[in-house]
N, C-alpha and C positions, 0 to 999 in steps of 0.2 A: 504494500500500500504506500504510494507516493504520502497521500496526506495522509494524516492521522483527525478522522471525525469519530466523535465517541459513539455516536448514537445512530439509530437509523432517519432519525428527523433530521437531525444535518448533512445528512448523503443526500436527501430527496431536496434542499434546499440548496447545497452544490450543484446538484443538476441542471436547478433550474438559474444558477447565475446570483444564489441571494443567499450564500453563506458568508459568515467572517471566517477568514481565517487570515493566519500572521504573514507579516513577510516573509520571514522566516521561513515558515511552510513554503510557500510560494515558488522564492529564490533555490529552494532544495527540490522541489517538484519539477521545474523549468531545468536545473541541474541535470537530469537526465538524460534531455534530448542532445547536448555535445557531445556527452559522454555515454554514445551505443547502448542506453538504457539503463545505466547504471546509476544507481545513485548514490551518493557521499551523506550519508548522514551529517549535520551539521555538527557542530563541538563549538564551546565558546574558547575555551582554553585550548589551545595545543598541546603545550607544553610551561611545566614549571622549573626556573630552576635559580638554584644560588646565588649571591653573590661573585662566589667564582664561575660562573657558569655552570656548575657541574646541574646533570638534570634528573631535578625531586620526583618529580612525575611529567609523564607522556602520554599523551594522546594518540592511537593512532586512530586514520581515518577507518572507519565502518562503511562495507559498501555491501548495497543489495541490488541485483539485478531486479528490476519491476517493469521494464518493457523489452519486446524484442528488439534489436539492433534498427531491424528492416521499418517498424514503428520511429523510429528514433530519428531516424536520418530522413523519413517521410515531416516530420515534425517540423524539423530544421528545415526544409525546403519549404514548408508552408509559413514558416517563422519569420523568412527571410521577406514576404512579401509585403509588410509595413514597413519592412527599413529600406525598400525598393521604394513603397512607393503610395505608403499610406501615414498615418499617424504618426510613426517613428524615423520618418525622412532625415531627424539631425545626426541621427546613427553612421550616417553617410562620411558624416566629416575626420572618422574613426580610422576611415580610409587601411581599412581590413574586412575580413567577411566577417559578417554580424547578423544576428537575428535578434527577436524579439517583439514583444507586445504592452503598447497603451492601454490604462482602463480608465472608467470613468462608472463612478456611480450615480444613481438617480440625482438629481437636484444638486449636481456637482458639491454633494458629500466629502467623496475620498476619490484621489487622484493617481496611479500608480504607473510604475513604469519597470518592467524585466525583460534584460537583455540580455546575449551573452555571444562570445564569440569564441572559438575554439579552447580556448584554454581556460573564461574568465566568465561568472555566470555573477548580473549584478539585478538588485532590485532598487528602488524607491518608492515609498509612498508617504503620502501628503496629505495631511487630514487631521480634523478634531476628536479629540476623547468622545464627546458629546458628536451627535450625528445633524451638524450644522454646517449649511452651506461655505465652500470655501469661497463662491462667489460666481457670479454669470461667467461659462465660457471656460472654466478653469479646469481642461480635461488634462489628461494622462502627459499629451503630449507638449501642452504648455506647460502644467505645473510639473509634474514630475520628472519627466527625461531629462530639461535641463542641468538637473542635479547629479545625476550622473556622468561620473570624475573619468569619464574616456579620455580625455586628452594625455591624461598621466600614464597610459597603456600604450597610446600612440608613439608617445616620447622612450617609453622604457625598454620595451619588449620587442624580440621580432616577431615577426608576421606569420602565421599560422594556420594553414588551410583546414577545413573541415576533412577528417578522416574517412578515407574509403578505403574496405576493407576490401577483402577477396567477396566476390559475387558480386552482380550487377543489383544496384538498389534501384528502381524504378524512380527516374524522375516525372516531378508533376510538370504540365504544362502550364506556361507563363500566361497570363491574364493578361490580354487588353483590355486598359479601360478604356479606350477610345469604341469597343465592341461590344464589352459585357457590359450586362446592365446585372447590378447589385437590388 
């Protein structure tokens, strides 16, 4: 189980698009799709250690497979079409292969943003304790993506293509919007 819902009333209220759940949850669920269906359990602490460095305790990473590969890399290909050319367009300026998805809730509530690119899965969300508007207009991709510290990946890291393994993964076909109608 990607998420973790206790009950059967918030799986039927996930479905339908109107459960809370954390960012946390969220950025570990989306975690899957770079990573051929795998998932990293989250950890706050990695590791503890000394003043001399030496190290008190270690974390290491938990991983559970929860989708197939062939799922995964379908994901990503679907992932990729707001940072192409919907909602997540600033994704572009990252200038590496990237996916992800903007949200928005009713009456511009809560605002979020999860992205990720081969190696780096990031979230934000923007919103009140209280379930109070942030304001007209204030979706995903204005209030939240901005926040997301891409540039310091762009400057650090090299560049890293999505992984294809052995076997042919079916890719989807690209969307005109100049043809499709939504």
């Amino acid at each position: 189980r990607p998420l973790r819902m206790s009950t059967r009333r918030e799986m039927l209220r996930f479905a339908l698009g109107a459960a809370d759940v954390t960012l946390m949850e969220m950025v570990s669920a989306y975690s899957v799709f770079p990573n051929d269906g795998v998932r990293f359990v989250p950890q706050m602490i990695r590791r503890v250690t000394d003043s001399e460095g030496t190290v008190l305790e270690e974390n290491l990473p938990e991983l559970r497979d929860v989708i197939t590969a062939e799922t995964a890399r379908i994901m990503v290909d679907l992932m990729q079409e707001p940072v192409r050319s919907g909602t997540a367009t600033k994704v572009q300026e990252l200038k590496r292969p990237a996916a992800g998805k903007t949200g928005t809730t009713n009456d511009f509530t809560d605002a979020w943003f999860i992205g990720y690119t081969p190696s780096l899965v990031a979230g934000v969300w923007v919103g009140f304790d209280e379930k109070v508007t942030l304001g007209d207009k204030e979706t995903g991709g204005k209030a939240a993506l901005p926040l997301v510290r891409f540039r310091r990946l762009r400057a650090r890291s090299p560049v890293w293509h999505w992984r294809r393994r052995r076997g042919r993964i079916p890719r989807l076909p690209r969307r005109n919007p100049r043809t499709t109608r939504t």
